[in-house]
C-alpha positions in Angstrom: -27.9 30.6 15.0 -26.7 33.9 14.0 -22.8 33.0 14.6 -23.1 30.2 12.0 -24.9 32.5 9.8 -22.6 34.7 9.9 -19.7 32.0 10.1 -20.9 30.8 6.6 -21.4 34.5 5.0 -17.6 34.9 5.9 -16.7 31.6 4.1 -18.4 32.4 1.3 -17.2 35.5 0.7 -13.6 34.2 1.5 -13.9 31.9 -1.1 -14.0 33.6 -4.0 -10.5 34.9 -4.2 -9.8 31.6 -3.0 -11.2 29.8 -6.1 -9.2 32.3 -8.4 -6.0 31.7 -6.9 -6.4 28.0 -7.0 -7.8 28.3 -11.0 -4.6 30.5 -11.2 -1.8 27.8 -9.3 -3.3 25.1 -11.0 -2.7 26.3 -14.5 0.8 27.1 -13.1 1.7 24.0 -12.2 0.3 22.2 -14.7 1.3 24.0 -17.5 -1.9 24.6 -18.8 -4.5 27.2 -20.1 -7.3 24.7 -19.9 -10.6 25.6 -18.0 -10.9 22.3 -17.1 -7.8 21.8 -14.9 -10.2 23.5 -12.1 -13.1 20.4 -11.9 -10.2 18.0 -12.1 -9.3 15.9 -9.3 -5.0 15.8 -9.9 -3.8 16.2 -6.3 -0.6 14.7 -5.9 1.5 17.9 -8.2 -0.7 19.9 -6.8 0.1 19.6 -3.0 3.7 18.7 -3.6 3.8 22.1 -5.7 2.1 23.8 -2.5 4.6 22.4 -0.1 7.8 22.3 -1.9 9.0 24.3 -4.7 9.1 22.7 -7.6 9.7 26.1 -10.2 12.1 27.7 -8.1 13.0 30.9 -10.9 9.6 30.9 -11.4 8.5 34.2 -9.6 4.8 34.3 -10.7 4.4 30.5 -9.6 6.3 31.6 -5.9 4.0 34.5 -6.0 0.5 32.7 -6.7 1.8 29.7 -4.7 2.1 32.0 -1.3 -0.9 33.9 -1.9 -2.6 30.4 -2.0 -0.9 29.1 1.3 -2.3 32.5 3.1 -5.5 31.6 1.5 -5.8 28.3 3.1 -4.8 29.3 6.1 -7.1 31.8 6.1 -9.9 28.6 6.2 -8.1 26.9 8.7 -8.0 29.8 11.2 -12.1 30.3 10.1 -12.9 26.2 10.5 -10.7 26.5 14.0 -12.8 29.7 15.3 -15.9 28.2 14.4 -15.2 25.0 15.8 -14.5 26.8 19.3 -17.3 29.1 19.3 -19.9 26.1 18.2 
């Protein structure tokens, strides 16, 4: 009970960067300033962007776009230990 307590805590508390980096690569790659471009469900530019390079001089955009990828596999590595220990 306490592992998945704590297991949670971590997410949560791992998420909150997380949600400012993704704010911050989705205005990249959509070219927008838009609050909104964080509640909307556009996927396909998105994950190509994450997987590919699709501003390649664009160091702010290679920037944000790693610190994202860390991010996520930050969650991965979480959702994989949690699974094991569970």
């Amino acid at each position: 009970m306490i592992e998945q307590d704590t297991f949670w805590i971590i997410l949560l508390v791992w998420g909150v960067p997380s949600t400012y980096f993704r704010s911050r690569f989705r205005k990249i790659v959509y070219q927008t300033d838009d609050w909104k471009i964080n509640i909307k469900p556009l996927f396909k530019k998105e994950l190509i962007a994450l997987f590919t390079t699709i501003f390649p001089n664009d160091s702010v955009y290679i920037r944000t776009r790693n610190y994202y990828r860390f991010y996520l596999t930050a969650y991965i590595i979480l959702f994989v230990i949690n699974y094991f220990l569970t």
